[in-house]
C-alpha positions as CSV (number, residue, x, y, z in Angstrom):
1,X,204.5,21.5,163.2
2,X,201.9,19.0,164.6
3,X,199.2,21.4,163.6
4,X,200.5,21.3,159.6
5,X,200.3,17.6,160.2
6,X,197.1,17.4,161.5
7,X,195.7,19.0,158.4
8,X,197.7,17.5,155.7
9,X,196.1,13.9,157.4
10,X,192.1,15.6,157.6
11,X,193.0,16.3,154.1
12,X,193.9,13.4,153.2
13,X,190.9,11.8,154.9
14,X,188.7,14.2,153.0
15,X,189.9,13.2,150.1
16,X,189.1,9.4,149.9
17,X,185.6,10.0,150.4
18,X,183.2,6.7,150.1
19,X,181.2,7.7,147.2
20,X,177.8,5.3,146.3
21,X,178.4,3.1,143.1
22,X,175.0,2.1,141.2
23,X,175.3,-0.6,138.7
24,X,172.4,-1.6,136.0
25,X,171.2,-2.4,132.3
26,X,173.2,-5.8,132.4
27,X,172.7,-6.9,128.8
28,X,174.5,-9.6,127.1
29,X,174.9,-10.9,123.4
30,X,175.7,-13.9,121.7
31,X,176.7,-16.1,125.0
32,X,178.4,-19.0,123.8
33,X,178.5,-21.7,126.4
34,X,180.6,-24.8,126.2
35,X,177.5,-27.1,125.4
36,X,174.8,-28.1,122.6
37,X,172.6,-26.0,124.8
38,X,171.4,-22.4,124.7
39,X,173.1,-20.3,127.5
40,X,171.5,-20.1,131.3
41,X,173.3,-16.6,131.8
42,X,173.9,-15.0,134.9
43,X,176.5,-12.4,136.2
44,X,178.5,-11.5,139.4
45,X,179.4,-7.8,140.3
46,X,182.7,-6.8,142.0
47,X,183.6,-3.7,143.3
48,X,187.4,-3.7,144.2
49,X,187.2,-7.5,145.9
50,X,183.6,-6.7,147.5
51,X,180.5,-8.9,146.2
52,X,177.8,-6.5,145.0
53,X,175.6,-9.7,144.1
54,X,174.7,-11.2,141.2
55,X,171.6,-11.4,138.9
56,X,169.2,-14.0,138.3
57,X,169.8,-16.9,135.6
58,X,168.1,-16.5,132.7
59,X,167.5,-19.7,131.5
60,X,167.7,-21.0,127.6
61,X,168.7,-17.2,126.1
62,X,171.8,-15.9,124.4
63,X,170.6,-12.5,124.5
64,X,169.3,-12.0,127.8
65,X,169.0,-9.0,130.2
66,X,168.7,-7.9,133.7
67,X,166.5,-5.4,135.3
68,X,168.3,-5.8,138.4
69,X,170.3,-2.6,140.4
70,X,173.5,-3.2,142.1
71,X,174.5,-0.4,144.9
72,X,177.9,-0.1,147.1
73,X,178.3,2.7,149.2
74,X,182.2,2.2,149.9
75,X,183.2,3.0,146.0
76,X,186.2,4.7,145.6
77,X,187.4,6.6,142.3
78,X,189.9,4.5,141.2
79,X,188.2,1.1,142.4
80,X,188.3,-1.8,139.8
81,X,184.6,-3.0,139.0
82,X,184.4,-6.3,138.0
83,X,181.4,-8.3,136.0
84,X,181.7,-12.2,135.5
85,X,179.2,-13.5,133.4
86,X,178.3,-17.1,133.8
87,X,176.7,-20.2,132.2
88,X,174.3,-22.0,135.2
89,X,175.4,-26.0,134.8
90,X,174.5,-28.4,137.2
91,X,177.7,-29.6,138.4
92,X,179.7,-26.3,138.0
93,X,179.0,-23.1,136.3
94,X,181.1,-21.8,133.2
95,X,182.8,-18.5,133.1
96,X,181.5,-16.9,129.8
97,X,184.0,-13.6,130.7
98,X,184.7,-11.2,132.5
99,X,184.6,-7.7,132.3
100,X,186.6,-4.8,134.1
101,X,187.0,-0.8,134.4
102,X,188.6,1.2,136.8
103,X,185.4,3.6,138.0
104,X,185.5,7.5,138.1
105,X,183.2,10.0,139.0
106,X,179.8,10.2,136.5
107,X,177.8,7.8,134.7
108,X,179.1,6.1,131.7
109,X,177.9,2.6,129.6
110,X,180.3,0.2,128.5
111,X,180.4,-3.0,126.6
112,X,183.3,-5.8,126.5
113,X,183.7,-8.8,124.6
114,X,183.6,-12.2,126.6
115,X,186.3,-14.8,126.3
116,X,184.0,-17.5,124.9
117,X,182.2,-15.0,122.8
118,X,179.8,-13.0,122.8
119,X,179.5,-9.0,125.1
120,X,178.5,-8.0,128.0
121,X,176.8,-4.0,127.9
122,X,176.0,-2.3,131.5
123,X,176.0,1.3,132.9
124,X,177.4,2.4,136.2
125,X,177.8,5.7,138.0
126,X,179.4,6.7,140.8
127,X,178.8,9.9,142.8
């Protein structure tokens, strides 16, 4: 009996294997901020409630993109990845939107629409 056990738990071990998560081609359109200003956009990455990072601010653009790469090597299928774009201000930055999927195995692109207008297109894949 303790010998079934001990391989129904190694199975279950097995099969929540860390997989690596690779995040890229951030591009948004249309960002709408608040102001009589162009947009200074910039966006956080999530993976379940772990920071990834977040991209540089691209000042004075509503169409701007990112070459940067996000990597997590504690992804899980399943995980919820998050992406909260931003406008830079100087006394607090505004959150444009946000964006969410739950991630599976593969490589897939995606594009949401923001809350305050304007989309958010990015690919991610998960091994």
């Amino acid at each position: 009996m303790a010998s079934s056990l001990s391989l129904v738990l190694l199975l279950c071990i097995l099969g929540t294997a860390f997989s690596d998560l690779r995040v890229s081609n951030l591009r948004a359109a249309g960002l709408r901020p608040d102001q009589n200003s162009n947009a200074d956009g910039f966006v956080k990455v999530f993976c379940a409630s772990t920071s990834m990072g977040q991209t540089t601010v691209y000042h004075d653009h509503p169409n701007p993109s990112w070459t940067s790469t996000f990597t997590y090597r504690r992804a899980l299928q399943g995980d919820v990845l998050k992406l909260e774009v931003f406008d830079k201000d100087v006394a607090f930055d505004d959150r444009l939107g946000t964006c969410t999927v739950r991630i599976k195995k593969g490589s897939f692109s995606h594009r949401c629409s923001l809350t305050k207008g304007g989309t958010l297109s990015y690919t991610y894949s998960l091994n």
